[in-house]
N, C-alpha and C positions, 0 to 999 in steps of 0.2 A: 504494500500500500504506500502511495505517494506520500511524503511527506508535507502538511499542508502550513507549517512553521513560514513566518515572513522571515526572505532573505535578507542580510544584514549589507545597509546599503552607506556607500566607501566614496568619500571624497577624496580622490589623488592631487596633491597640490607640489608640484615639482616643477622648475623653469626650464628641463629637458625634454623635450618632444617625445623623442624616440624614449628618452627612458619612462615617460608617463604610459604610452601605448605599451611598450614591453610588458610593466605591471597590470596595466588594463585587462590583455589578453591573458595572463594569469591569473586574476580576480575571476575575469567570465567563464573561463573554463573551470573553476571551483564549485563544486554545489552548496546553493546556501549563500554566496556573496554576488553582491551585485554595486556595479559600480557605477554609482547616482552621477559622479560629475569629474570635471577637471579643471585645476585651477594653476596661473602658469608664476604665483608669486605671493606672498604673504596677506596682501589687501586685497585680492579676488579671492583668498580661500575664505578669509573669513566676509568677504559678500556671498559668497557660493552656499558657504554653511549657513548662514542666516534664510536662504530663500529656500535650501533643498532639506536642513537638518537631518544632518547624515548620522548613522550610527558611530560610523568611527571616519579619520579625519587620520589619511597619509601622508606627513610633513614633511617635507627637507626641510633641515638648517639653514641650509645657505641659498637663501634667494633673492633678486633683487629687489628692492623697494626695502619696507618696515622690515624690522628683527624679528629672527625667532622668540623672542620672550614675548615681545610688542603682543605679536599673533598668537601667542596662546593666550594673554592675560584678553584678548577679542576675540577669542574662539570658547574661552569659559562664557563671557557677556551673551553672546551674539547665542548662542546653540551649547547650553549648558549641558543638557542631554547625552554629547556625541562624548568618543573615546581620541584620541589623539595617541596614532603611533608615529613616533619619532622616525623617518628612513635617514641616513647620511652616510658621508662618507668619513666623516670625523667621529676614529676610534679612539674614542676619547672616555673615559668612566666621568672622569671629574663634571665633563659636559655634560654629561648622562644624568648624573645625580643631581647636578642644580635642573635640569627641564624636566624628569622626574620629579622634581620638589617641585618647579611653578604647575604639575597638573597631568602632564605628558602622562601616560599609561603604561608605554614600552616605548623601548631604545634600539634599533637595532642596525649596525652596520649594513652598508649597500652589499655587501661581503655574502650575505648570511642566503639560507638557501630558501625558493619557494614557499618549502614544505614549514620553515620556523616564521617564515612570514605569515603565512594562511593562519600559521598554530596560535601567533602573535594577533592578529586579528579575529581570533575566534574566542581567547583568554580575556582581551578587555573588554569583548561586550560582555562576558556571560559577570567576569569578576568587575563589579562596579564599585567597590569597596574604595575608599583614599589608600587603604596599606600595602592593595597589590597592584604590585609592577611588574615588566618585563625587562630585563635587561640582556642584549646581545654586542658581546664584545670581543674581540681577539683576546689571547693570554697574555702577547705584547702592552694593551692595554691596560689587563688589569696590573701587570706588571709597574706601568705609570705609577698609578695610584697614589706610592707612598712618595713620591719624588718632590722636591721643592718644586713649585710654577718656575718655568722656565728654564729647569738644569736641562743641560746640554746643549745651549744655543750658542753657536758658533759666534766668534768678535765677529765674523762675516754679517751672521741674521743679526746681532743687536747693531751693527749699523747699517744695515737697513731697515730698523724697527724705530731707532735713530732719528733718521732721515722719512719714515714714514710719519714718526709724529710731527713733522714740520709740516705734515700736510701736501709735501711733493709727491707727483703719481711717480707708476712705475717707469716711465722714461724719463722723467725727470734724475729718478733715483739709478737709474740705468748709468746714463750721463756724469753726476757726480761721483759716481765708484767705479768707472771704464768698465762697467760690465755689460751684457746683454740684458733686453728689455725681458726676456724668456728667464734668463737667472734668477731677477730679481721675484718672478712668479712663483718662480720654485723655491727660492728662499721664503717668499710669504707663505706656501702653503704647506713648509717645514715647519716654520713659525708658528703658525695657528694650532697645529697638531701637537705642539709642546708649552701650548700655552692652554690651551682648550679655549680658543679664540675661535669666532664665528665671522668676524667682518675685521677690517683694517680699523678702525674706530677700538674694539672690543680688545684686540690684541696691545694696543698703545695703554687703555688703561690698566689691565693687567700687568704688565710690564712697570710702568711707572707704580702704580702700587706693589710689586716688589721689588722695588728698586733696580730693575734690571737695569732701566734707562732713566733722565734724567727726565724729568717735568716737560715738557717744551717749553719754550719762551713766548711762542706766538704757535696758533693756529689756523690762521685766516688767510694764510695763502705761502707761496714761497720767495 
């Protein structure tokens, strides 16, 4: 006998095309989930979830427009109801645990396979509780954990984390260090991964509050 239960229906909010359709066609072909919409950046998911009220709410971290925090503290507002699972590429615990704190449900690296995604999606509608979470992280990661903010960052990344708090882009900062504009990308996105940093703003306060870097003098331009 068919099962006559309403399928549990998934807001995908991620600023990669192909990688929203990828998840999509995994979602549809799962019994039981159904994937109500898609939304391509932080301030259309939570328009999205306000008009569709979805059960659960598929995040990236890093999207353009508003932060990840911004958007969960207007996706509790907007569609108090729905579940929020975390998707990213930042294997990060420390990050985990603070978006787990503002509400998040589960945490799960872009890493992890279908079958922990579906399992992930199927755990926070049923578990609606504040005390249960999901967390999916590499052992590299939890390995983090006990680390000071910011050990291991190269005199390379802290001057360009330096140079990032002056507010200079990446060519700019290319230009002052004779490196390539590509470098300095991958220095930031060393950076972030050792700081548990989300955007270039995020990583400069971190930083400055532990003293990696110096305050800046000015912000408002170079």
């Amino acid at each position: 006998m068919a099962s006559t239960a309403r399928p549990i229906r998934i807001l995908l909010a991620d600023d990669h095309t192909l990688f929203r359709e990828g998840v999509a066609e995994i979602l549809a072909a799962s019994p039981g989930l159904e994937v109500a919409g898609e939304a391509h950046d932080g301030r259309d998911a939570c328009d999205k979830a306000a008009e569709l009220l979805p059960d659960v709410v598929l995040l990236d971290v890093e999207m353009p427009g508003q932060g990840v925090r911004e958007t969960l503290a207007q996706l509790r507002a907007v569609a108090p109801g729905c579940r929020v699972v975390v998707l990213t590429m930042h294997d990060d615990v420390a990050l985990a645990r603070e978006l787990l704190g503002l509400g998040a449900g589960a945490y799960l690296v872009k890493g992890s396979t279908r079958h922990e995604l579906i399992a992930a999606i199927h755990s926070v509608q049923v578990e609606r509780g504040p005390g249960h979470v999901i967390l999916s992280v590499s052992r590299q990661g939890l390995d983090r954990v006990d680390r000071a903010p910011g050990e291991g960052l190269s005199a390379r990344e802290r001057e360009v984390l330096a140079l990032t708090a002056e507010a200079l882009s990446n060519a700019q900062i290319a230009r002052r260090l004779s490196i390539a504009e590509g470098t300095v990308k991958r220095h930031l996105r060393s950076i972030y991964g050792k700081l548990g940093a989300v955007s270039r703003m995020d990583a400069v306060n971190k930083a400055v509050a532990s003293s990696l870097i110096p305050p800046p003098l000015r912000r408002d331009g170079a």
